[in-house]
Every structure is written in structure tokens, then in C-alpha cells.
DOKETI-94082 format. One line per 2 residues: number of its first residue (from 1); their letters; for each residue x, y, z of N, C-alpha, C, O. Coordinates in steps of 0.2 Angstrom, whole numbers, plus 2048, in hexadecimal, padded with zeros to 3 digits. Layout:
// DOKETI-94082
NUM> A> X:Y:Z:X:Y:Z:X:Y:Z:X:Y:Z; ...
END
This chain:
// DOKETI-94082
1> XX> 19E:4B4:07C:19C:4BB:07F:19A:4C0:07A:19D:4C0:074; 196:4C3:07B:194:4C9:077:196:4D0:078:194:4D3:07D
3> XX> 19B:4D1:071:19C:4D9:071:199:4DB:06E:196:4D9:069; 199:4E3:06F:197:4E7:06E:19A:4EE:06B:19F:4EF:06C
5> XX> 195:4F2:065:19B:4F8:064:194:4FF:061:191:4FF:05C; 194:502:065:18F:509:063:193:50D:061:198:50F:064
7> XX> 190:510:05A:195:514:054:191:51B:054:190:519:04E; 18E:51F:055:18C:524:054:18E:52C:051:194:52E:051
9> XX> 189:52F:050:18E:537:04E:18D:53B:054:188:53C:057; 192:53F:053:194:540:05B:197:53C:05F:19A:537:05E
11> XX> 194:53F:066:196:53F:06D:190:538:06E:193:533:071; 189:537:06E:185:532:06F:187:52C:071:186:52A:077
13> XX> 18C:528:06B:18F:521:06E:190:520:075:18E:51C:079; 196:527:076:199:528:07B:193:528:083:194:526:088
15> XX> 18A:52C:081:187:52C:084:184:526:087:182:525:08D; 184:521:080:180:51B:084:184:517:086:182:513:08A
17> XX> 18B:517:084:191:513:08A:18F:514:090:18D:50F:094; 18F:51D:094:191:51D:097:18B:51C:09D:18B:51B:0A4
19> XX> 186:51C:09A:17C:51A:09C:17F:513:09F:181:511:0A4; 17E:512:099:17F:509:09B:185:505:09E:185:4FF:09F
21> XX> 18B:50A:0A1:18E:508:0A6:18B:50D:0AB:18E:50D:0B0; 186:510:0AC:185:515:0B1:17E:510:0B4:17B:510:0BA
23> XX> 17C:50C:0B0:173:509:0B2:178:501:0B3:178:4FF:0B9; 17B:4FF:0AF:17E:4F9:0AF:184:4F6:0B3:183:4F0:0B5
25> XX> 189:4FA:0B2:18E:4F7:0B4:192:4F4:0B0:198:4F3:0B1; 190:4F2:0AA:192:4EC:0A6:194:4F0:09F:18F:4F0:09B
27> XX> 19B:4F2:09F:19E:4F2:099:1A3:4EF:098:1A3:4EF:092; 1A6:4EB:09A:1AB:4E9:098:1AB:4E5:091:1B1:4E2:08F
29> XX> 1A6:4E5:08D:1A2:4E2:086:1A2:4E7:083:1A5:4E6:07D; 1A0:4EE:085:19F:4F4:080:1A4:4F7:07D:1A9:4F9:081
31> XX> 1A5:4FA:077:1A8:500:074:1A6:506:072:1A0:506:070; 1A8:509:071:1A2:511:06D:1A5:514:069:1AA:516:06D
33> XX> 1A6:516:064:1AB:51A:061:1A4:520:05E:19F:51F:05B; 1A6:527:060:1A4:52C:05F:1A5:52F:058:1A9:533:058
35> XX> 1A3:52D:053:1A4:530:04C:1A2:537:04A:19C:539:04A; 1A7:53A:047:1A9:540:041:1A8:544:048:1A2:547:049
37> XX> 1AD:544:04E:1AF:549:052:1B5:54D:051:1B6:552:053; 1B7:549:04E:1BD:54D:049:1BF:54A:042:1BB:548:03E
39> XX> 1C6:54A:041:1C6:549:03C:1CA:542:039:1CB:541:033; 1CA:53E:03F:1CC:537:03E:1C6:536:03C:1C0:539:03C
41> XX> 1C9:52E:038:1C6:52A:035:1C4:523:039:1C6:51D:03A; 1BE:527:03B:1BA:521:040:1BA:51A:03E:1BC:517:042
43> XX> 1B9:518:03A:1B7:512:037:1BE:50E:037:1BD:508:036; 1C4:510:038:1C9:50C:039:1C8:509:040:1C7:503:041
45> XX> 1C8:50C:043:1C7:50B:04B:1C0:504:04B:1C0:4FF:04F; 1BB:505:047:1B7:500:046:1B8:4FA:042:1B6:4F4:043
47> XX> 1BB:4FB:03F:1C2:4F4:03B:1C2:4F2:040:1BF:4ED:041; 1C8:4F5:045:1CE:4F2:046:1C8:4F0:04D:1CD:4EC:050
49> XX> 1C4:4EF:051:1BF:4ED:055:1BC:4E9:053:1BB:4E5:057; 1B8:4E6:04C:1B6:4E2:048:1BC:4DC:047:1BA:4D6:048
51> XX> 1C1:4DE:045:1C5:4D9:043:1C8:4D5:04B:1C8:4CE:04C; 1C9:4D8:04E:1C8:4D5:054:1C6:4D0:056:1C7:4CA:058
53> XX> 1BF:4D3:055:1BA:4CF:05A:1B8:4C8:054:1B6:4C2:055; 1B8:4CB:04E:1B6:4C6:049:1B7:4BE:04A:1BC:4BB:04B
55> XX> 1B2:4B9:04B:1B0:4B3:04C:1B1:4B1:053:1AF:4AC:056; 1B4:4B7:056:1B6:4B5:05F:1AE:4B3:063:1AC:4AE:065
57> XX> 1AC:4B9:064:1A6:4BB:065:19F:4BD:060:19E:4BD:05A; 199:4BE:065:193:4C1:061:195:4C8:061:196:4CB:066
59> XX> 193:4CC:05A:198:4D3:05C:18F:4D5:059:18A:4D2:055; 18F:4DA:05B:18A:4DE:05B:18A:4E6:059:18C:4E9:05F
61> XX> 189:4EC:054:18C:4F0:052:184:4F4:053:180:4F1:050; 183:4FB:057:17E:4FE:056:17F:505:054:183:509:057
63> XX> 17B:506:04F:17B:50D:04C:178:513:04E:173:510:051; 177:51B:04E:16F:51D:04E:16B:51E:04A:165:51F:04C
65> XX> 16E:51E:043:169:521:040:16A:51C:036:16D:51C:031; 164:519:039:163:514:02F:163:51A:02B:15F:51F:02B
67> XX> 16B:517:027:16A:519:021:16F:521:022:170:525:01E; 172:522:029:175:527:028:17C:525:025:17D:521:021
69> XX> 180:528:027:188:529:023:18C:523:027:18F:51E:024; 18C:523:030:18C:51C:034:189:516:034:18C:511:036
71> XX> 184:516:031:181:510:030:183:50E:028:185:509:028; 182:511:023:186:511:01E:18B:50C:01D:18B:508:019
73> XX> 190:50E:022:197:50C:021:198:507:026:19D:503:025; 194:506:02B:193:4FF:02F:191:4FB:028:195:4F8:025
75> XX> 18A:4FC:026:18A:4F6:022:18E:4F5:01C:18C:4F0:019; 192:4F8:01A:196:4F7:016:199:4F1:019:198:4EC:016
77> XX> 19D:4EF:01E:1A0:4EE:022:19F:4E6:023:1A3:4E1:024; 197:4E6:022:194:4E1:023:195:4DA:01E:194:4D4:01F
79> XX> 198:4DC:018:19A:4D7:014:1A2:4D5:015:1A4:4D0:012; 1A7:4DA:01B:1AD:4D7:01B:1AB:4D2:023:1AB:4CC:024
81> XX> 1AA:4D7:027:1AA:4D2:02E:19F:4CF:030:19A:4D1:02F; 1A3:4CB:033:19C:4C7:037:19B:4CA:03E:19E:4C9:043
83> XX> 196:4CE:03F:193:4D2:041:18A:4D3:041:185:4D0:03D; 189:4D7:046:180:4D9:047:180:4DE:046:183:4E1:04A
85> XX> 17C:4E3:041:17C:4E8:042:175:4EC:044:171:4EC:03F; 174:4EF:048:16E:4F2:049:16E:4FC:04A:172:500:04D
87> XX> 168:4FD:048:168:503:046:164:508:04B:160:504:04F; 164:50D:04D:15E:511:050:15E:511:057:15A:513:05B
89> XX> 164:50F:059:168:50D:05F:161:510:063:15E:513:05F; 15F:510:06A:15C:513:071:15F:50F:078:15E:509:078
91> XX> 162:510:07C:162:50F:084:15E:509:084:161:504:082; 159:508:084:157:503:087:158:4FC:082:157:4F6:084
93> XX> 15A:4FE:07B:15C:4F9:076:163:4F6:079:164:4F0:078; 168:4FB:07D:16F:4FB:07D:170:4F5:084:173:4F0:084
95> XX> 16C:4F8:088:16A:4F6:08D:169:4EE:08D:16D:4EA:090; 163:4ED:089:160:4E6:088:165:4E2:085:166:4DD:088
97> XX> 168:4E3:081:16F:4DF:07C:175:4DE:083:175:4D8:085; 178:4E3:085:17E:4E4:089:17C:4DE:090:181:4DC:093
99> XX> 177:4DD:092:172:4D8:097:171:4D3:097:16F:4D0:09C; 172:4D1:091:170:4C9:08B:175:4C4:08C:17B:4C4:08A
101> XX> 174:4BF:090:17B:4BC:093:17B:4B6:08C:180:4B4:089; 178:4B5:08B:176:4B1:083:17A:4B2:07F:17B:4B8:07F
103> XX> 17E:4AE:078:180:4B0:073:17C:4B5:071:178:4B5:076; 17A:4BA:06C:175:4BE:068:176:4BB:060:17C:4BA:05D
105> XX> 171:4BB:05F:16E:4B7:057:16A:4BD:053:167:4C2:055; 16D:4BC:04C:166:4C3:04A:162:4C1:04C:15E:4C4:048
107> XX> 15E:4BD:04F:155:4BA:050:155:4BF:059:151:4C3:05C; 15A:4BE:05A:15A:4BF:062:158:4C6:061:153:4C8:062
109> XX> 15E:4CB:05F:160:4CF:05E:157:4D4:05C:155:4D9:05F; 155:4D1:055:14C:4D5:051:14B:4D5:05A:14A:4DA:05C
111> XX> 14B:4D0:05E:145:4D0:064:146:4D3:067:141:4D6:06A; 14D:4D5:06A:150:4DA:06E:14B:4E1:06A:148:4E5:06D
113> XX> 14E:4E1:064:14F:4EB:062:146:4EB:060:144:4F0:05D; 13F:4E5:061:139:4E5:061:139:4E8:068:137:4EE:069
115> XX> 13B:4E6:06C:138:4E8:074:13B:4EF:074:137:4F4:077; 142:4F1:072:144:4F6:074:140:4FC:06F:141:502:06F
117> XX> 13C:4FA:06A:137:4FE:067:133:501:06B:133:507:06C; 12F:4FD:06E:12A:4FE:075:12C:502:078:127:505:07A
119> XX> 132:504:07A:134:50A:07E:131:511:07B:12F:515:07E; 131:511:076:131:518:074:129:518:073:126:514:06F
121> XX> 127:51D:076:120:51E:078:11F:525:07A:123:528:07D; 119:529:077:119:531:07C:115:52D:081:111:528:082
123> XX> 117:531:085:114:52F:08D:10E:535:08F:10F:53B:08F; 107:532:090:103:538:093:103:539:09A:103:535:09F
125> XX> 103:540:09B:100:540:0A3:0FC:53D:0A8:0F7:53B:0A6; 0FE:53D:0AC:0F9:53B:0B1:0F7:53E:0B6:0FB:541:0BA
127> XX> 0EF:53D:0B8:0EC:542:0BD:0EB:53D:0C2:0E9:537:0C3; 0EE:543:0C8:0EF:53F:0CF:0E9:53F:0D4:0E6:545:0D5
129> XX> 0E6:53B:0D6:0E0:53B:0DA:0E1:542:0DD:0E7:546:0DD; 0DB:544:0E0:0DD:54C:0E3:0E2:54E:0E9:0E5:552:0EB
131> XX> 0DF:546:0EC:0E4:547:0F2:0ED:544:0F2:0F0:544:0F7; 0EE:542:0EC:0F6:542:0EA:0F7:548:0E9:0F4:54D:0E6
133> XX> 0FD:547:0EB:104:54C:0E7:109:549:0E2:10A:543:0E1; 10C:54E:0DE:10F:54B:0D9:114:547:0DB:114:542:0D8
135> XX> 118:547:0E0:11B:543:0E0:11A:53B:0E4:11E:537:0E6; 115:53B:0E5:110:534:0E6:112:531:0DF:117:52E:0E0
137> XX> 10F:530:0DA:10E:52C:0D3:116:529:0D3:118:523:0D3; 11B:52E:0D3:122:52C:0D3:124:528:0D9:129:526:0D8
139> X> 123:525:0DE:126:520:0E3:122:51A:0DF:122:514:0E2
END
């Protein structure tokens, strides 16, 4: 089985848990630990979830931002436990992972967070023939 752990600063983690049981259904894989909300020391709580799951499962750790202070210290991490870690976390990245009935492989894993690239797009407007209404294009 594959677990899951979204580390974030702030409140976020907390947001794409709640996404992804709200689109999904399917947490009972996921964790979120909301980092530097106060003044604990997040990263025990990441230990102590890590050493858990270590060699049980494929565990998967997502961050938001390469090279911030939580990504930093995941990858530190990465030389004590066996672990994935991916950075730049979006919805549709969480989505696509938490969905994955498959072990997850770093091979697997570059293809997932390639597609969930593709998400992120400016989107242009679109002109509705004259005789549409806006809310035509939406159904």
C-alpha cells in the first residue's frame, strides 16, 4: 500500500488533505502535518511517521516549495529513512499519487509529477458564438 505525507508551511497540507478527501474519498493513506504554526517541532511528528511506515509500504513525502526550510529538512531525512520525496506539491499532483492502486517507484512517481505539470496553464478566454450564453460553454 502506498503512504502518503504532505508537509507544508502553514495551513496548505491541511488544505490539500481536505481537497483530496472532499474530490476523493480516499484518505485513509494520507497525513499532513501543517509546519511552523506554532512552535513545535514539526519534524518530530515527521520522524515518528517515517519510521513507521519505513520498509512497510511505498511512502511518499510531498513538499511545496524546492529548496524552502521543509523541503530542506525532508531531504535531510532522506539519508536516514526510505522514502520519495517530491517537491512543488499541486492538487492534481496529490490527486494523481493518492489514486495510484500500484506500488509507486521514483520512475512512476517523475510521470505522475510530468502530467501534473500539465496542469498548470494560464487559460484564455473563450468567445461564445452570439447566440450562447455564458453559461452554455460550462454544461
Amino acid at each position: 500500500m502506498n503512504k502518503f505525507l504532505i508537509i507544508t508551511h502553514s495551513t496548505l497540507a491541511e488544505g490539500f488533505y481536505n481537497s483530496t478527501k472532499f474530490l476523493s474519498g480516499l484518505t485513509d493513506n494520507v497525513k499532513f502535518i501543517n509546519a511552523y504554526v506554532d512552535e513545535s517541532d514539526w519534524t518530530k511528528e515527521a520522524k515518528q511517521f517515517l519510521s513507521e511506515e519505513n520498509y512497510k509500504n511505498s511512502v511518499v513525502v510531498m513538499t511545496d516549495i524546492f529548496g524552502g526550510s521543509v523541503n530542506q529538512k525532508m531531504t535531510l531525512l532522506l539519508k536516514k529513512f526510505n522514502f520519495i520525496l517530491i517537491t512543488g506539491v499541486n492538487l492534481p499532483l496529490v490527486l494523481s499519487l493518492v489514486l495510484e492502486t500500484e506500488p509507486l517507484t521514483k520512475e512512476k512517481c517523475s510521470k505522475i509529477v510530468t502530467e501534473a505539470r500539465k496542469q498548470l496553464q494560464v487559460v484564455k478566454a473563450v468567445k461564445p458564438e452570439k447566440d450562447e450564453q455564458d453559461d452554455v460553454f460550462l454544461n
